[in-house]
C-alpha positions in Angstrom: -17.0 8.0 -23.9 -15.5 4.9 -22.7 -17.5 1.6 -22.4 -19.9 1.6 -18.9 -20.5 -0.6 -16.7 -23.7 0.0 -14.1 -22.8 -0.7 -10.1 -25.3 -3.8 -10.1 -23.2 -5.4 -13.4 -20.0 -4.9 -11.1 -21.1 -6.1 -8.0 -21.9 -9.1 -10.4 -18.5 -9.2 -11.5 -16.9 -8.9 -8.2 -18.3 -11.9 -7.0 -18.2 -13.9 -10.0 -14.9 -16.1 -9.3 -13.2 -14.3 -12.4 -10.5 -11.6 -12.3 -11.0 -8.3 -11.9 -9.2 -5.4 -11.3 -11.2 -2.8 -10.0 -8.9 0.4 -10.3 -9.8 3.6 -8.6 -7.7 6.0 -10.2 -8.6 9.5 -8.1 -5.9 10.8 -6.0 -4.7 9.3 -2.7 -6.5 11.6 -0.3 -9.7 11.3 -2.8 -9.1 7.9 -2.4 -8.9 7.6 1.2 -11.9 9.8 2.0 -14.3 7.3 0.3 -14.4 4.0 -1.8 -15.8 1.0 -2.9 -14.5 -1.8 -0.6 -12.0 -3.8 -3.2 -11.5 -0.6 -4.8 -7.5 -0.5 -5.6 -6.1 2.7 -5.6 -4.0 3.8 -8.7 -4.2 7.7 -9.0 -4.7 9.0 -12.1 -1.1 10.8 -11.9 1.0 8.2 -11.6 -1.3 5.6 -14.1 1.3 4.7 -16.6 4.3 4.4 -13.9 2.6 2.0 -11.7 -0.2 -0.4 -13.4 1.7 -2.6 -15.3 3.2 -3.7 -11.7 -0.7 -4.0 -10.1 -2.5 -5.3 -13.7 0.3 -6.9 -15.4 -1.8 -9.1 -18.1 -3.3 -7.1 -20.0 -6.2 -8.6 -21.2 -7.2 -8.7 -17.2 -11.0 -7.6 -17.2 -10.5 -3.8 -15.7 -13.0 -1.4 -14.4 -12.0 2.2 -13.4 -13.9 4.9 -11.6 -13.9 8.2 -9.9 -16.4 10.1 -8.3 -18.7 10.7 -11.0 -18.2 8.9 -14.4 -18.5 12.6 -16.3 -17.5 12.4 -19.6 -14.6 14.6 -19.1 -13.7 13.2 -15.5 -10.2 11.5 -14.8 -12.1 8.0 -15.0 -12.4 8.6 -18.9 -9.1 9.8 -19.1 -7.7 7.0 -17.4 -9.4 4.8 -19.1 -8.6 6.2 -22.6 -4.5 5.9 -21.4 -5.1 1.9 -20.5 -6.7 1.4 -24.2 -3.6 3.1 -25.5 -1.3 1.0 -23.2 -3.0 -2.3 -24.0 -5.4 -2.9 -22.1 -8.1 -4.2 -23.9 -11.3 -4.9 -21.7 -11.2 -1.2 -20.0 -15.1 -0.3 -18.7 -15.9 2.7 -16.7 -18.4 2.8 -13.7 -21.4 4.7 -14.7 -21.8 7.6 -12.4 -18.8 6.6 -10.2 -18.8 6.1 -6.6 -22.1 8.4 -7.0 -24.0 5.3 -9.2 -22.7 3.5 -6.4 -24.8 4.4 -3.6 -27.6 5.4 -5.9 -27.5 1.7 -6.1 -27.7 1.0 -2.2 -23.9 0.2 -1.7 -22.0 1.4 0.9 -18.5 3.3 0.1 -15.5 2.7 3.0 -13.1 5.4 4.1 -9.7 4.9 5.1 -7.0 2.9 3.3 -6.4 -1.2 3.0 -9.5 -1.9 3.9 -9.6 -5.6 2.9 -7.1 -6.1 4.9 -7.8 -3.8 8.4 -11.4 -5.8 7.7 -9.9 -9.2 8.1 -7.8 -8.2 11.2 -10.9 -7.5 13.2 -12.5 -10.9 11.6 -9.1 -12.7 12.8 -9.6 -11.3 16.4 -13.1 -12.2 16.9 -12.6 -15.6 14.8 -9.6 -16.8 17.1 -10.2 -14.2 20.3 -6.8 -13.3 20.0 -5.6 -12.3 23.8 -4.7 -8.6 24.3 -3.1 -6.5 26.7 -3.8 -3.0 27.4 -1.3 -0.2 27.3 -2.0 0.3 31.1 -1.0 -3.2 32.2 2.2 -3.3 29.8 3.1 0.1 30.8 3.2 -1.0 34.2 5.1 -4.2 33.5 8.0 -2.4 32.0 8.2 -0.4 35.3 8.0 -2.7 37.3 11.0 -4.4 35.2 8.8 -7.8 34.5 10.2 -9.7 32.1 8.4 -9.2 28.9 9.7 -8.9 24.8 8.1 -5.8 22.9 7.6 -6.3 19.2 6.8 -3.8 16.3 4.8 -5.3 13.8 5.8 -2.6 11.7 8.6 -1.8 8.7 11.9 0.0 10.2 10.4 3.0 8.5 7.1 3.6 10.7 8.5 2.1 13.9 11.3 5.1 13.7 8.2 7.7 13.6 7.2 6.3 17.1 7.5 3.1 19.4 6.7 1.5 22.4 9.5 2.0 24.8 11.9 -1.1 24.8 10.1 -2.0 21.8 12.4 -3.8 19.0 11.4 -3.6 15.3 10.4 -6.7 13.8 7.9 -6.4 11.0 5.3 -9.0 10.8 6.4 -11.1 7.9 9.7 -11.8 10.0 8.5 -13.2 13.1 8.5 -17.2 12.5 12.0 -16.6 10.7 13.2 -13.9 13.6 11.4 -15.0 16.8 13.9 -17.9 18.2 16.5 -14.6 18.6 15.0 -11.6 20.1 13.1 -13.9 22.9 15.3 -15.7 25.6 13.5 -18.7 26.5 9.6 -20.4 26.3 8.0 -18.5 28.9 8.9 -15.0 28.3 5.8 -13.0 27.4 5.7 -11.4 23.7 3.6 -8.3 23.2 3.6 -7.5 19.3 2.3 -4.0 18.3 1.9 -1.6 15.5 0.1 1.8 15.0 -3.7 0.6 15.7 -4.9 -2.7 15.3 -4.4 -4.9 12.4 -0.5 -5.7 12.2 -1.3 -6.1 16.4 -3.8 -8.4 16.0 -2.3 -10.6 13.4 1.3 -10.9 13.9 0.1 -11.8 17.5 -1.9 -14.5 15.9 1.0 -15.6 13.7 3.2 -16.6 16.7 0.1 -18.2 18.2 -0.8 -20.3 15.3 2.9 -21.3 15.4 2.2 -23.0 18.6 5.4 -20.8 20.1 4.8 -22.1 24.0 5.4 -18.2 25.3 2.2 -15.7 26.2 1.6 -13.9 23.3 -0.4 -11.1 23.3 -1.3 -8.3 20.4 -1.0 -4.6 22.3 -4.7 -3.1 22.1 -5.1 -0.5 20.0 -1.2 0.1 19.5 0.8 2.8 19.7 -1.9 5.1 19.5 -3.7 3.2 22.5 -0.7 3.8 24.2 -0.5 7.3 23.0 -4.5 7.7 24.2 -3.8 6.4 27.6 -1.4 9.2 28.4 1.9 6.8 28.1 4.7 8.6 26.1 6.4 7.3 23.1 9.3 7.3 21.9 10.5 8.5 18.6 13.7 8.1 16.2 13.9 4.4 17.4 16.7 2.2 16.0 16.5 -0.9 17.8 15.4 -4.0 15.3 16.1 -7.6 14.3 20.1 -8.2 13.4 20.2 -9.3 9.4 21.7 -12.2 10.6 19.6 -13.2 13.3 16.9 -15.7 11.3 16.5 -19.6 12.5 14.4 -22.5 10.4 13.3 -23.9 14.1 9.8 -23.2 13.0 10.3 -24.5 9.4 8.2 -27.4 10.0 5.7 -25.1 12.0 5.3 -23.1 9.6 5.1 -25.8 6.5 2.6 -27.4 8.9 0.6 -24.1 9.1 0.7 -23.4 5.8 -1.3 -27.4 4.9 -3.9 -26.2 7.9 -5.2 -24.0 5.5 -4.1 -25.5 1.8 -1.5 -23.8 0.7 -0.3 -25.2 -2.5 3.4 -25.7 -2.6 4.5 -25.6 -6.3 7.4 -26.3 -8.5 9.1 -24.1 -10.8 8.1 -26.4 -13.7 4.1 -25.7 -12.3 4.5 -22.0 -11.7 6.4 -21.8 -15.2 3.2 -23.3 -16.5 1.4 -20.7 -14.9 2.9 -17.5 -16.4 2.4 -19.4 -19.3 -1.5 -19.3 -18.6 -3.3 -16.1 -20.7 -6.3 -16.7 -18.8 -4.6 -16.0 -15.4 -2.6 -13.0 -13.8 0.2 -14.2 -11.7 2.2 -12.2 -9.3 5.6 -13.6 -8.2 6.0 -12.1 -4.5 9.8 -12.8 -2.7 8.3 -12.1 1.1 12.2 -11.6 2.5 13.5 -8.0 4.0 14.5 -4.9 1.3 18.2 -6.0 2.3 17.9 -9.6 0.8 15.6 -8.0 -2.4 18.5 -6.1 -3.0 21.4 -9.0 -3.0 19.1 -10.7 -5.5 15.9 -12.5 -6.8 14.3 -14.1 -9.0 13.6 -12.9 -12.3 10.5 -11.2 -12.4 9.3 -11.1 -8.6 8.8 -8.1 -6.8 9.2 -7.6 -3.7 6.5 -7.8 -1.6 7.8 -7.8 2.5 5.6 -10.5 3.9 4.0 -8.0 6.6 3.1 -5.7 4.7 1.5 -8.1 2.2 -0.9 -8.9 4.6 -1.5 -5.3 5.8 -1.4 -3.8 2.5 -2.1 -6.1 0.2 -3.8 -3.9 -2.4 -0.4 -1.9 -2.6 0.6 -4.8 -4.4 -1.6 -7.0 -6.1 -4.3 -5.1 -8.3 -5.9 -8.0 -10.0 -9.1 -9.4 -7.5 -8.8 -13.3 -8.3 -5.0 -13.7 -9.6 -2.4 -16.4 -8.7 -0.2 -14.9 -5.8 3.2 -17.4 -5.9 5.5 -16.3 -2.5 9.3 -17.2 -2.4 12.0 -17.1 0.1 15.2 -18.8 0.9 14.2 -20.4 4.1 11.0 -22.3 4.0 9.6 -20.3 7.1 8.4 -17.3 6.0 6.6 -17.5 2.9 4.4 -20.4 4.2 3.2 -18.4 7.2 2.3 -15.5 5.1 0.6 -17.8 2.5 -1.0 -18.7 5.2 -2.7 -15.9 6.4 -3.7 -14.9 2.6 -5.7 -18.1 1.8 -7.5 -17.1 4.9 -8.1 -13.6 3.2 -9.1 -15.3 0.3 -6.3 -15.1 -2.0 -5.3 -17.8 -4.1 -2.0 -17.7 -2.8 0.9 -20.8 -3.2 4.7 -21.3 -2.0 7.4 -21.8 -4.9 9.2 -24.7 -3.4 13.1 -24.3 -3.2 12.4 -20.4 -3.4 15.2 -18.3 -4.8 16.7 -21.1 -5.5 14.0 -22.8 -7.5 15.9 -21.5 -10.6 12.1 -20.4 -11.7 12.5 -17.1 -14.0 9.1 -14.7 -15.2 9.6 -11.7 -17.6 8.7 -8.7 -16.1 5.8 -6.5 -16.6 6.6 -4.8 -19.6 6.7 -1.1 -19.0 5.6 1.7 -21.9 8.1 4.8 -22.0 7.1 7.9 -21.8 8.0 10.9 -24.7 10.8 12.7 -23.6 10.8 16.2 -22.0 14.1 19.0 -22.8 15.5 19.3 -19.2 16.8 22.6 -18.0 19.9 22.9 -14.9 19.2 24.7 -11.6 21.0 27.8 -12.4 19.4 28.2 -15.8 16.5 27.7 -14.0 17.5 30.1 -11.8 18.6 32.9 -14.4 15.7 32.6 -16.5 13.4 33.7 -13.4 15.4 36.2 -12.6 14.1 37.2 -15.7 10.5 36.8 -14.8 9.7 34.8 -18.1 9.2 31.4 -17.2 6.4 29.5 -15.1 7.6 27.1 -12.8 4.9 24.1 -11.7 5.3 22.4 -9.3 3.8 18.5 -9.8 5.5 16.8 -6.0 2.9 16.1 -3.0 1.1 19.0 -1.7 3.4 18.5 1.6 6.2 18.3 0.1 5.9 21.9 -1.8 4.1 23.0 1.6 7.6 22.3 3.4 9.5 23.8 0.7 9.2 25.4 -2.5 10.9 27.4 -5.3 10.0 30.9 -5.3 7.2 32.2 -7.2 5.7 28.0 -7.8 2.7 26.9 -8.3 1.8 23.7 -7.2 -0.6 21.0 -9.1 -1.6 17.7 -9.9 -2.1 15.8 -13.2 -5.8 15.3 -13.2 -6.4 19.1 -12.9 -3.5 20.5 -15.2 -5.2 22.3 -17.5 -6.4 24.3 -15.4 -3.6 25.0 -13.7 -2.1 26.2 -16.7 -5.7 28.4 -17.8 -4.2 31.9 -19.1 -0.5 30.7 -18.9 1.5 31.9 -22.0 4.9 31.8 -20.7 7.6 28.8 -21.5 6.7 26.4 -18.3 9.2 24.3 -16.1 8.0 21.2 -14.2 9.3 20.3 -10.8 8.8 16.7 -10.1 10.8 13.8 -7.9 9.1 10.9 -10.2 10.2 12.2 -13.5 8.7 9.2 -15.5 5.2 10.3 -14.0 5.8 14.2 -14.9 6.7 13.1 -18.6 3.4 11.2 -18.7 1.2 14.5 -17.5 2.9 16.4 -20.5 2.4 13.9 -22.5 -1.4 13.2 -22.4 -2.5 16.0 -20.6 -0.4 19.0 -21.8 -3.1 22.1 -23.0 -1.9 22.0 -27.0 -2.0 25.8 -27.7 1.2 25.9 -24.6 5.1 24.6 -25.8 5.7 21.3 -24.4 7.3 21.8 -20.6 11.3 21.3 -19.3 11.8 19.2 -16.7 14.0 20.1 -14.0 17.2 18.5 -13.8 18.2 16.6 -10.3 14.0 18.2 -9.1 13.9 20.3 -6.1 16.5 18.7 -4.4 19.2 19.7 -7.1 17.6 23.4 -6.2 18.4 22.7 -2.4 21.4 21.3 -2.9 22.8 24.3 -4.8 21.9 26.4 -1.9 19.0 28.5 -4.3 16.5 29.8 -2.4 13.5 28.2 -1.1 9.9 29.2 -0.4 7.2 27.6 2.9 3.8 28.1 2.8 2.2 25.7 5.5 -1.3 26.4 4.5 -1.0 26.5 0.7 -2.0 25.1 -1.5 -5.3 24.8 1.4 -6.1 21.4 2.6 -9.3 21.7 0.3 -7.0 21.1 -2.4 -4.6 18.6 -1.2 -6.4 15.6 -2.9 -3.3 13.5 -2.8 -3.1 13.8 1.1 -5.3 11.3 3.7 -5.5 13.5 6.7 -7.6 11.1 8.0 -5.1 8.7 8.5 -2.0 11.0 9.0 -3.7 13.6 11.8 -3.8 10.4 14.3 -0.2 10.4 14.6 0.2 14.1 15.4 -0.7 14.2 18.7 -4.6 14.8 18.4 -6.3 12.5 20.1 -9.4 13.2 18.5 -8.3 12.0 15.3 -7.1 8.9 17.1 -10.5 8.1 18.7 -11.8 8.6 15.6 -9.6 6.1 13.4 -10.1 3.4 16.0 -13.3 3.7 16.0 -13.4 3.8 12.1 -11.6 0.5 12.6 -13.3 -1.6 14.7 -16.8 -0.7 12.7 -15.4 -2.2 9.7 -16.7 -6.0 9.8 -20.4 -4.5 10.0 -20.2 -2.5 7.2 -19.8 -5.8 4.9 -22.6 -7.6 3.4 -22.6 -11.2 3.4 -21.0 -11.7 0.0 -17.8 -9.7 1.0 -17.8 -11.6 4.6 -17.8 -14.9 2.2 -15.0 -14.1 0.1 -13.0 -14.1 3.6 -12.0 -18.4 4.7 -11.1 -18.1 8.4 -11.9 -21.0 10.1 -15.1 -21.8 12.3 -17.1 -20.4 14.2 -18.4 -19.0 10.8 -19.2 -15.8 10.1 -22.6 -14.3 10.4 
């Protein structure tokens, strides 16, 4: 057994002003259905793959749980992979999310809840104007003049959209704004799925001081969806690469002092990463396009929108130094901005990219090889009947499509997957680092080590081999990497839309006062 920790010692710890990362490492849909409120999720099957991006120091004070804290449950697995990667102050919750209301605290469903939180606090704190789907509907018949903008990445706007909507995710708006609306008194309506990216990027322009209306779309697309007004879907209109403007640098800079934002040197942030006390994470806030042309060494990329919404998809260390670059003084600062506010202790690298500031990256352990096998061997060899195939993708993904005879499963519940198998085993996977870490650590040791398919199951598809479907397997009981919670509101049942609007706007009154504190919006205070 792993060191414990009991729930009253972490609440201690969460509130304590020292770093923490607080790592729940059950699957996504596990995840999703209930957690503690700055739980980060890290699922156990991709563990090695993705911590050393969210807990890069790793001497970073760590607590992991899942559901329970059993001596053989994936927290003391996990756990017992971090001590072998490094990490040396690894403690497990005692009794999991269990101890944690036996202790009288409340577990949160849904996902980025920190964040969705502080998007209802930034409404009520600033009374950020609104306009329902009803009244914009009827302005865009009615051919009023008014500019439509999706909060969102490219990726989610081209699931659905307002009509005449244009794409323009949150963390681009100071930087994108001056081109996609024609004058000062155009109204802006900004939107995205529900609430939060609504509320805040609506806020953003606001705080700005831009002179137009500006109002956040209530509730969304799926208000929009709720009041009978049809969406569109497979939308391509967006924000031209070159269409950003510094007009609101000084805004912005000015924004940022409001609510002091550090603006630091390289030779201070070099310092910094220099610190072994302190995790630092070195966030370039610009598009995927710009990532790709180049960055600094050692930032990630971190889009500034979805930095605010998703913050935890990020950064897994509670209390660490957040450092945001760009190459235009606009954009960083306003997101900096808004992460102070959330209590982050967030700063802007002054000349940005070209600060000439470089971090090592997060050094990343390798897994053991696997032997690979081809398609067509693959192929042959069932033919045969004398190999297993397991199949470690998402439970949708082998739902949609499958090879023949599969079995589909997930690390944490491997071994029993693989209960009574004696045959030679092939694993289907599309992240093959995270497939080599399952055989590695969890692999039953009286089976041979597994092959890993060559090119995964789109190698299979692409050589025309033939393919299995099986919409209700494996049964959504099983499915712990999948949220349908969060995805059933997009596919057209309005139920599930009520319901996850609802969940939304109840979150500021499941907080207790120390979790309302950690927030800094400005007066009126919080009560």
């Amino acid at each position: 057994m792993h060191p414990q920790i009991d729930a009253r010692t972490l609440k201690h710890w969460l509130h304590d002003g020292a770093e923490l990362a607080l790592l729940d490492v059950r699957e996504h849909g596990q995840f999703g259905e209930s957690h503690l409120f700055h739980g980060t999720p890290l699922p156990y099957s991709v563990l090695e793959t993705e911590v050393a991006r969210l807990v890069p120091r790793r001497s970073t004070r760590t607590v992991v749980y899942d559901e329970a804290g059993e001596a053989e449950g994936v927290a003391q697995r996990a756990a017992a992979r971090l001590a072998a990667l490094g990490y040396a102050e690894v403690s497990v919750l005692r009794g999991g999310t269990q101890g944690w209301t036996a202790a009288g605290y409340p577990l949160f469903a849904g996902v980025n809840l920190p964040s969705k939180t502080f998007g209802e606090l930034a409404e009520q704190v600033y009374h950020t104007p609104r306009v329902s789907a009803d009244r914009l509907a009827a302005m865009i018949a009615r051919g009023e003049p008014v500019v439509v903008l999706d909060g969102r990445p490219v990726s989610e706007f081209r699931k659905m959209n307002i009509p005449t909507a244009v794409c323009c995710p949150n963390g681009e708006l100071p930087y994108r704004i001056r081109h996609l609306v024609p004058d000062d008194a155009t109204p802006i309506v900004i939107n995205c799925a529900g609430r939060t990216r609504s509320i805040i990027g609506a806020q953003t322009l606001i705080n700005l001081g831009l002179p137009n209306p500006v109002y956040a779309l209530e509730n969304g697309t799926q208000g929009w969806f709720l009041a009978d007004h049809a969406l569109e879907h497979g939308g391509q209109r967006r924000y031209a690469d070159a269409s950003g403007s510094t007009a609101l640098k000084e805004q912005a800079i000015a924004l940022a002092r409001r609510f002091e934002v550090p603006f630091v040197d390289a030779d201070t942030v070099a310092r910094w990463i220099d610190d072994p006390q302190r995790t630092l994470f070195l966030c370039d806030v610009r598009t995927p396009e710009e990532f790709a042309r180049g960055s600094l060494p050692g930032a990630q990329h971190t889009p500034g929108g979805q930095l605010m919404q998703a913050t935890d998809q990020f950064v897994g260390v509670r209390g660490a130094r957040l450092v945001l670059l760009d190459d235009d003084g606009v954009r960083a600062p306003a997101v900096a901005s808004w992460l102070r506010q959330m209590g982050h202790d967030a700063s802007v690298l002054v000349d940005g990219i070209r600060s000439g500031l470089a971090m090592a990256p997060a050094g990343i352990t390798q897994p053991p090889a696997l032997a690979t096998i081809g398609v067509q061997a693959l192929a042959q060899r069932l033919r045969g009947g004398d190999t297993a195939v397991l199949d470690l993708r998402s439970s949708m993904q082998f739902r949609a499509a499958h090879i023949a005879g599969a079995r589909w499963s997930i690390r944490p519940r491997l071994p029993g997957a693989l209960a009574g198998e004696t045959r030679p085993v092939v694993l289907v996977a599309d992240q093959p680092q995270a497939a080599r870490w399952a055989a590695a650590s969890d692999w039953p040791s009286a089976l041979p080590p597994p092959a890993l398919l060559e090119g995964g199951m789109q190698a299979w598809e692409d050589a025309g081999l033939p393919v299995e479907r099986s919409p209700a397997l494996p049964s959504d009981a099983e499915c712990i990497d999948f949220l349908f919670f969060v995805h059933d509101r997009h596919d057209g049942n309005k139920e599930a839309a009520r319901r996850y609007l609802a969940w939304e706007t109840g979150l500021v009154a499941q907080l207790d006062a120390q979790e309302l504190a950690a927030f800094r919006l400005p007066a009126p205070a919080l009560t």
